[in-house]
C-alpha positions in Angstrom: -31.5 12.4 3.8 -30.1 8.8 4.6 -29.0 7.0 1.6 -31.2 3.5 0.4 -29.0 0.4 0.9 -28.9 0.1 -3.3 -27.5 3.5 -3.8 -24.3 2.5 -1.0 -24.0 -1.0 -2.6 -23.4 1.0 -6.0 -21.3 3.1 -4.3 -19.6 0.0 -2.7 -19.1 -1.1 -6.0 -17.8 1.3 -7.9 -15.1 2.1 -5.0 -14.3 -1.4 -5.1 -13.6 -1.1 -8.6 -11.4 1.9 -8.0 -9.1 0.4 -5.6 -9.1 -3.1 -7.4 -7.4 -0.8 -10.1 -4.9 0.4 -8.2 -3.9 -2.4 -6.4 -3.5 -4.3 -9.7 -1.1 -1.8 -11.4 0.8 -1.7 -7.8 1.8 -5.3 -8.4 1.1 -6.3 -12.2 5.0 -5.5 -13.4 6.3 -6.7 -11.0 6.6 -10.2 -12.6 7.6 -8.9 -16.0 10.8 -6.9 -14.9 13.2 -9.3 -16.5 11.0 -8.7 -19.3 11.0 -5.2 -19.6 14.3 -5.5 -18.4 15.3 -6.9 -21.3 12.8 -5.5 -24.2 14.0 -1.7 -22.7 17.8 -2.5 -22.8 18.4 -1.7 -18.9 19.6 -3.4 -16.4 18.0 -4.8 -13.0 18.6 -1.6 -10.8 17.7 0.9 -13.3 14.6 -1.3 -14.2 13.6 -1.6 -9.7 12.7 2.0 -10.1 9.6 0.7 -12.0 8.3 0.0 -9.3 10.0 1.8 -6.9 9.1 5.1 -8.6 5.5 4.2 -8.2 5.6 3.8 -4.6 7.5 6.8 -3.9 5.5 9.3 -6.2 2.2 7.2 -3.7 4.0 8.1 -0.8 4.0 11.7 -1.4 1.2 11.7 -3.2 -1.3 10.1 -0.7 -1.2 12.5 1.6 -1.2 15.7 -0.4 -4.4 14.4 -2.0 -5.8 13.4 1.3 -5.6 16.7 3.0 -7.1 18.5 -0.6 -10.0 15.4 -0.3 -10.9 16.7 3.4 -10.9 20.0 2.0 -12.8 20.3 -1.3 -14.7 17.0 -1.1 -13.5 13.3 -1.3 -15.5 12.4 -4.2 -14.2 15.3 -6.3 -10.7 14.1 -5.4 -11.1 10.3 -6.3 -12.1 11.2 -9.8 -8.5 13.5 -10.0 -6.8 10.2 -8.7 -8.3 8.1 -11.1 -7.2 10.5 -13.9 -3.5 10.2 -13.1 -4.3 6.7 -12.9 -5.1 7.0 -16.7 -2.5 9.1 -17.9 0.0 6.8 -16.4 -1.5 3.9 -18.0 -1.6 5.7 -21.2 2.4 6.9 -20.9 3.3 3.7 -19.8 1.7 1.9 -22.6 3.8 3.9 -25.7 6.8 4.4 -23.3 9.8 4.4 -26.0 12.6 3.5 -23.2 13.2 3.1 -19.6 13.4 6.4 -18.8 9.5 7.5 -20.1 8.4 4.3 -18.2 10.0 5.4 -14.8 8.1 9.2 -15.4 5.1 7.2 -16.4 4.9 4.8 -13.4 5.7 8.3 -10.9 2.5 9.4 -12.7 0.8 6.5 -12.1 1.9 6.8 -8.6 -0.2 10.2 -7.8 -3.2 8.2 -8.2 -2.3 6.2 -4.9 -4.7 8.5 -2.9 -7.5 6.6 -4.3 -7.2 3.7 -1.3 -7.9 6.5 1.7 -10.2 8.3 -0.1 -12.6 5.2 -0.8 -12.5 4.6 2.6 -12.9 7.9 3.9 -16.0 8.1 1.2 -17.1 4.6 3.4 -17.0 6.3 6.3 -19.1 9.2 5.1 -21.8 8.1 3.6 -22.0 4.0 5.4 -24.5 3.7 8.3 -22.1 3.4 11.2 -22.8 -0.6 11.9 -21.8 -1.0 8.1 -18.6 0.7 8.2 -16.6 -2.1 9.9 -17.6 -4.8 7.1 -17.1 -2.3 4.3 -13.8 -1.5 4.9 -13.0 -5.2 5.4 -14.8 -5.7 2.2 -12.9 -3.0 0.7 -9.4 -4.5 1.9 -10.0 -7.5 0.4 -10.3 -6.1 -3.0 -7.3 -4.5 -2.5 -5.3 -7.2 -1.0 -7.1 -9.3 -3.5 -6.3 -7.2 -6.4 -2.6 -7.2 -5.7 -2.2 -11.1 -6.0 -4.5 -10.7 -8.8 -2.1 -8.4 -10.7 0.7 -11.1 -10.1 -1.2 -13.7 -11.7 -2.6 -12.0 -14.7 1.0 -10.4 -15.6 2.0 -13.8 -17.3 -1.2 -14.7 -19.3 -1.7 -10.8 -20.4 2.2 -11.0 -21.5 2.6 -13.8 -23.1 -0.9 -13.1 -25.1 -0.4 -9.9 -26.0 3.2 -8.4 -24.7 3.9 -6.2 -21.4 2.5 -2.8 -22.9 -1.2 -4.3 -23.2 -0.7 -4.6 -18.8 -1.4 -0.7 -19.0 -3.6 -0.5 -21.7 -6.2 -3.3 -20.6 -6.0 -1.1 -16.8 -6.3 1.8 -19.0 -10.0 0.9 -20.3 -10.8 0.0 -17.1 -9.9 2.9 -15.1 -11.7 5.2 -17.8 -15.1 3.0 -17.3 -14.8 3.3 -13.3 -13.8 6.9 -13.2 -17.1 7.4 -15.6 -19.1 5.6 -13.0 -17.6 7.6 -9.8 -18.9 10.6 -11.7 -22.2 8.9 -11.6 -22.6 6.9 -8.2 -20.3 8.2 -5.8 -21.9 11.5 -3.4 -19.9 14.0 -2.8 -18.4 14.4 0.7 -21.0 16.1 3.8 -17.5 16.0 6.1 -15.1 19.0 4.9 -12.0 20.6 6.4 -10.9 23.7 5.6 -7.1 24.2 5.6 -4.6 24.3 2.3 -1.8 22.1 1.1 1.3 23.1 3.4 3.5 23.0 0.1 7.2 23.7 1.8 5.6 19.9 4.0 5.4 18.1 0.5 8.8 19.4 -0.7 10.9 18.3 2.6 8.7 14.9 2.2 9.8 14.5 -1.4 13.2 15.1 -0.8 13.7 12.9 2.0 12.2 10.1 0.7 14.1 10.8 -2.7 17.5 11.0 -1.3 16.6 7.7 0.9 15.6 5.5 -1.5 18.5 6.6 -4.3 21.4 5.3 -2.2 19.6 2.2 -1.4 18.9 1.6 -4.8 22.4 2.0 -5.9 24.8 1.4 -3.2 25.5 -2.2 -4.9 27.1 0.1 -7.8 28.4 2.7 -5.9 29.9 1.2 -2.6 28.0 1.3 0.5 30.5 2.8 2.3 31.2 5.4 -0.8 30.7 9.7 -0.5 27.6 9.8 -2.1 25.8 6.8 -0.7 26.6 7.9 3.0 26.1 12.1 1.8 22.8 11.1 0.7 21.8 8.9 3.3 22.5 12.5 5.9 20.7 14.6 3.9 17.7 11.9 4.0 18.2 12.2 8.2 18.5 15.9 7.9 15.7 16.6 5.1 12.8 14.3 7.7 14.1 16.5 10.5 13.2 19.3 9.0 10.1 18.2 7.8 9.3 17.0 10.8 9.8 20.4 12.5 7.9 22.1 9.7 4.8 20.0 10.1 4.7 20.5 14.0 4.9 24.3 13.5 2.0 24.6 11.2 -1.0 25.7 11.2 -2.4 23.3 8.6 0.2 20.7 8.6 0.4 18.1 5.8 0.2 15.1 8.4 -1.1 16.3 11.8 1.5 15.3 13.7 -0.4 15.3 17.1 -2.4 12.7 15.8 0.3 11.0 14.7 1.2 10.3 18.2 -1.8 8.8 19.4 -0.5 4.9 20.3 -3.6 3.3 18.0 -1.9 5.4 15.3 1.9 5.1 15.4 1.9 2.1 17.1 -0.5 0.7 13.3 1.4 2.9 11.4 4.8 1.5 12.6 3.4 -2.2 11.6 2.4 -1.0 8.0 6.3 1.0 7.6 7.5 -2.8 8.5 4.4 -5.2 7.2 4.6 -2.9 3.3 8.2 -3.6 3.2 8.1 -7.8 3.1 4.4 -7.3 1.4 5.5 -5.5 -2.0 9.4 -6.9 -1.7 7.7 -10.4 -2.0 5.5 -9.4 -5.0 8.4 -8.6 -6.8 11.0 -11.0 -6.0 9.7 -14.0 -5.6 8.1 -14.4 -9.3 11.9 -13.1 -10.1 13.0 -16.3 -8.3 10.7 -18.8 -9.4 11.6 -17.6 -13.4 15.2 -18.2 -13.2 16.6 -20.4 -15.4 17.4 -23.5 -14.0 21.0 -23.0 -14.8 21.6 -20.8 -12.1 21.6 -23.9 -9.7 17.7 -22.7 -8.4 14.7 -21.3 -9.4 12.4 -23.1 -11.7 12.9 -21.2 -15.6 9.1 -21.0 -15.3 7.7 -18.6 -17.7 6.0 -15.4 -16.5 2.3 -17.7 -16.3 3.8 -20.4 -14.7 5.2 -17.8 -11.9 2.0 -16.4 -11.6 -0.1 -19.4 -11.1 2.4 -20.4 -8.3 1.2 -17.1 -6.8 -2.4 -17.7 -7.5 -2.9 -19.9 -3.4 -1.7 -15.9 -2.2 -4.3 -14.4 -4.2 -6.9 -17.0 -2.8 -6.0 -16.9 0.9 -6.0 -13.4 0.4 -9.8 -12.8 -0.7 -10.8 -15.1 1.8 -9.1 -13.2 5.0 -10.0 -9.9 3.6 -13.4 -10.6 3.2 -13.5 -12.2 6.7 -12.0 -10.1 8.4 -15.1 -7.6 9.5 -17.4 -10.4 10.3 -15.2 -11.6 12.8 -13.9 -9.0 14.2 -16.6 -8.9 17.4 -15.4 -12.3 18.1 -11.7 -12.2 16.8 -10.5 -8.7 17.3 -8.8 -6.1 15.2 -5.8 -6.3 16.7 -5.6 -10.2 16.9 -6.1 -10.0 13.3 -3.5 -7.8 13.0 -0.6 -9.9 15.1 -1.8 -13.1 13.8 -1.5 -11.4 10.1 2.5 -10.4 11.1 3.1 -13.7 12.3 1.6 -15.4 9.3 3.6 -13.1 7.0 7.0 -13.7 8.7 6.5 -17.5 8.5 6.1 -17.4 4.7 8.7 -15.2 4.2 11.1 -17.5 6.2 9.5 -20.3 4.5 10.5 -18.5 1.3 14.5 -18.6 2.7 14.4 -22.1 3.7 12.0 -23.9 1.7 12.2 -23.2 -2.2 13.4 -26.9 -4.1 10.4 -27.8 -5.1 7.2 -25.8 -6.6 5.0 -27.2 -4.1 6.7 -25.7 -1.3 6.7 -21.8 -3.2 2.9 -22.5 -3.0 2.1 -23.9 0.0 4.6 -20.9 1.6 2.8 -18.2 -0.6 -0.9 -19.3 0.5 0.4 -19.0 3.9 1.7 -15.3 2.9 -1.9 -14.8 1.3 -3.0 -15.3 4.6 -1.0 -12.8 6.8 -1.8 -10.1 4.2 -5.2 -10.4 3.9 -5.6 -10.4 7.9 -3.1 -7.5 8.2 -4.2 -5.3 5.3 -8.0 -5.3 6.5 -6.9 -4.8 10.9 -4.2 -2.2 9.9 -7.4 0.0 7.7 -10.1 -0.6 10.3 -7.7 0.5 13.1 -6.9 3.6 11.8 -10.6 4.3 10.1 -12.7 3.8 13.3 -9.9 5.5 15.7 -9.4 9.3 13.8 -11.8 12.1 13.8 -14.3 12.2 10.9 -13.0 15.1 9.1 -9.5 13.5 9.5 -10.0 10.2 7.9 -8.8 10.3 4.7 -5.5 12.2 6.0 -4.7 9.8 8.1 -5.9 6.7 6.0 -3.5 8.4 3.7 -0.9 8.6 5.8 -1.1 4.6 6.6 -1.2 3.5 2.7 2.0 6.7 2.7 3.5 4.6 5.1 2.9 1.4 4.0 4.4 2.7 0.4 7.3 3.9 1.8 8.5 0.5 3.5 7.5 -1.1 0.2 9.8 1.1 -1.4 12.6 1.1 1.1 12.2 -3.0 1.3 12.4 -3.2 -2.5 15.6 -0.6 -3.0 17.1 -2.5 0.0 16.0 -6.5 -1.3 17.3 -5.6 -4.8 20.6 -4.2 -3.7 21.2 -7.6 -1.9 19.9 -9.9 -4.7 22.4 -7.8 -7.2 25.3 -8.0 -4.9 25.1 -11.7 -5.0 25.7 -12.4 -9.2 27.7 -15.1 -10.6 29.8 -14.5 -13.6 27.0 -15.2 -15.8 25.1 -12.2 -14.6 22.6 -14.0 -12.9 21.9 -13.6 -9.1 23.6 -16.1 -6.5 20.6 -18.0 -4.7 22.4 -16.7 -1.8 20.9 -13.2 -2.7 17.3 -14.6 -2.6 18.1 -16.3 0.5 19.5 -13.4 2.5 16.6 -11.3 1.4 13.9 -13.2 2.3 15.3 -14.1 5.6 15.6 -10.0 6.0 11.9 -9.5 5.1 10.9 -12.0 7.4 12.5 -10.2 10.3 10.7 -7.6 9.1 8.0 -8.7 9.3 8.7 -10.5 13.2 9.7 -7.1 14.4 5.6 -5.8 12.8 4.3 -8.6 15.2 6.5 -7.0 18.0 4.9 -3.7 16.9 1.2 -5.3 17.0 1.2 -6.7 20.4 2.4 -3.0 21.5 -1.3 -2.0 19.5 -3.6 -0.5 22.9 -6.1 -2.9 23.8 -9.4 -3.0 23.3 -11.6 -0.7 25.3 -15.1 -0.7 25.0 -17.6 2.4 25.1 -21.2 3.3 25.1 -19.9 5.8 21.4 -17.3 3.3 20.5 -19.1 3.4 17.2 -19.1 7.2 16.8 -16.5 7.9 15.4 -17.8 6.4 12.2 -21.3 8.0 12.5 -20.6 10.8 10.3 -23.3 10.1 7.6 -24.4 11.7 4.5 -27.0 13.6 7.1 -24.6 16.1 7.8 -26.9 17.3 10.8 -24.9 19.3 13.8 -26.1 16.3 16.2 -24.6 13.7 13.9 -21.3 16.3 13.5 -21.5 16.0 17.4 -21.7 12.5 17.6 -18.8 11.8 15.4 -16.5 14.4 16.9 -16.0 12.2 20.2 -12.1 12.6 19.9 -12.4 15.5 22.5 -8.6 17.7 22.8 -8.3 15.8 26.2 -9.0 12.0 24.3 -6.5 13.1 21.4 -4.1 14.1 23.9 -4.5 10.7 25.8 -5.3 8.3 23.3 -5.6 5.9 25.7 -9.4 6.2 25.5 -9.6 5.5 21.8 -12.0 2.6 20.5 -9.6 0.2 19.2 -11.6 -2.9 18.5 
């Protein structure tokens, strides 16, 4: 039976909620690292993993929890998400020292499936013409939520103190994960399989021994034994997980698919657009709140850096939620090189021009803007271009993606920013400099990436592939299931819009 338009604007709702959520907690400490820095007793690397933990424990997590969403039901699955959600918010919130944070935050971090999943849930149970605007609707939350996090930070700190930024989210979470119970269906689209366990080790131990000597090659030498030992076993671990994944009967991430150009070529842009995206969110509040003293920065207080930020989180909400509307005029993929070129602007804007508040605004606004374009074309793209039964996978595998450059960008930003200290302690602007100027080529080499994105190609079922309703009839299975063996293997028919 086809669902009434209330029942999938409450379910609209409630999936907003969900990933406003997780996009908040993805970005809220980042402003308050010097904080926790200092309430904690740590120092600035140690303290990274914050938010480096989170991403990484996302990265692996996304994916695991996308393949057990296709398999036992997507609405099932968002309510486990939003529970480790909530028992990361809880440890966070009594966290005793650094260490208990980092766990916390890595608990936090399983909940990251919850961004594929809502969309997957979109594409399940939305009338195929509604699919395109909900997911844009659905970005801009989460692009939205991001900047909102930065902005908050302050206010809730300086109110309250740092813990209360996981207990507020905690409430929150709790309420929504109620209301999922409530309003979200349960998935029609299921894909039998199991969790291809040896995959998820290989993945977690690549990424692991990655992101360690990147985070500490400032302390241990770059050219040092175990920052170059690690960085092979990283090289060999991916290999082998690589192989595993082709091999297998169920793989973790379907490979195959993975090669499509739609896919890699979007895929390649988040791995490049997530590192200057989540690098920014926690750097730049870092540079605005140093003291004066240092010969730049600002000395603004944690509020103060997040009402410069507060143009991002504007521009943001306004090219998230236009995105679907204009996409039959303005395509996907101009959305998606116009968002790189926006975000590779700011970022060098960020370098180049940072004396005087105004500027950090006018640049971040700018940023805002590239985000909120990006974020919405890089979802759609891989949404309306994967089978049906394969959506939250490989929206999974995206946000993975994404998560990973974030946290390679961040261990690699942070090692340059703490290279660069005077004998104070504090950072050289030189460090801020260099770092922004690297996630802006970052973020030129995405656009590069984007205008490599296959043209649009329009078909009689270009909107089939996101017909899979709640009907769950064999002619609307048919109709979805247009990604014949011979399309997959060419990708070249694929309806990128």
């Amino acid at each position: 039976m086809a669902r009434s338009s209330s029942s999938t604007r409450l379910t609209f709702a409630v999936l907003a909620a969900a990933a406003a959520a997780l996009s908040m907690l993805q970005s809220l400490v980042s402003p308050v690292l010097p904080t926790i820095q200092h309430d904690l007793h740590t120092d600035q690397n140690t303290v990274t993993w914050v938010l480096t933990g989170w991403l990484l424990a996302a990265a692996v997590a996304t994916p695991v929890m996308g393949r057990i969403g296709d398999m036992i039901g997507k609405g099932r699955t968002l309510l486990i998400s939003l529970g480790a959600i909530a028992i990361g918010c809880l440890l966070s919130a009594i966290a005793p020292n650094i260490e208990t944070l980092i766990v916390a935050r890595v608990v936090q971090g399983l909940g990251g499936a919850v961004l594929p999943l809502s969309f997957g849930i979109v594409r399940d149970e939305f009338p195929p013409h509604r699919v395109p605007s909900a997911v844009g609707g659905l970005s801009a939350v989460i692009a939205a939520g991001g900047g909102l996090g930065v902005v908050l930070a302050g206010p809730v700190v300086a109110a309250l103190g740092w813990r209360w930024l996981f207990w507020i989210p905690l409430v929150f979470v709790v309420a929504t994960a109620l209301l999922a119970f409530r309003y979200v269906p349960e998935s029609p689209v299921r894909t039998p399989g199991r969790v291809n366990w040896l995959a998820v080790v290989l993945l977690s131990g690549w990424l692991v021994a990655l992101l360690a000597p990147l985070s500490e090659a400032p302390a241990w030498g770059w050219g040092s034994a175990r920052v170059i030992g690690l960085l092979s076993v990283a090289v060999v671990l991916c290999a082998l997980w690589i192989v595993v994944e082709l091999r297998a009967r169920t793989p973790l991430i379907d490979m195959r698919m993975m090669r499509l150009p739609v896919v890699w070529t979007t895929n390649l842009v988040a791995l490049l657009f997530g590192a200057a995206m989540f690098s920014a969110y926690a750097f730049l509040p870092e540079f605005v709140q140093t003291p004066t003293a240092a010969g730049f920065g600002f000395g603004s207080s944690v509020t103060e850096a997040g009402l410069l930020m507060l143009p991002m989180l504007v521009t943001m909400a306004v090219a998230g939620s236009l995105s679907g509307p204009i996409a039959p005029i303005f395509g996907v993929k101009a959305q998606l090189v116009l968002g790189a070129a926006l975000t590779a602007v700011a970022c060098a804007a960020f370098a180049g021009y940072h004396d005087e508040k105004w500027q950090i605004a006018v640049a971040t606004a700018v940023f805002g803007l590239g985000v909120g374009l990006a974020y919405a074309a890089m979802t759609s793209l891989i949404v309306q271009n994967v089978p049906a039964g394969q959506t939250a996978v490989a929206g999974g595998m995206n946000t993975n993606i994404r998560n990973i450059g974030g946290s390679v960008g961040a261990a690699v930003a942070s090692s340059i920013i703490t290279s660069h200290l005077q004998a104070s302690g504090l950072p050289l602007e030189s460090g801020f400099t260099d770092a922004f100027l690297l996630l802006a080529g970052a973020a030129a080499v995405s656009l590069v990436v984007a205008l490599l994105v296959p043209a649009a190609r329009r078909r009689d079922g270009a909107h089939a592939t996101g017909a899979r309703t709640a009907h769950g009839s064999a002619a609307g299975t048919a109709a979805a299931d247009v990604l014949t063996p011979a399309t997959r293997a060419a990708g070249s028919d694929l309806p990128v819009r």
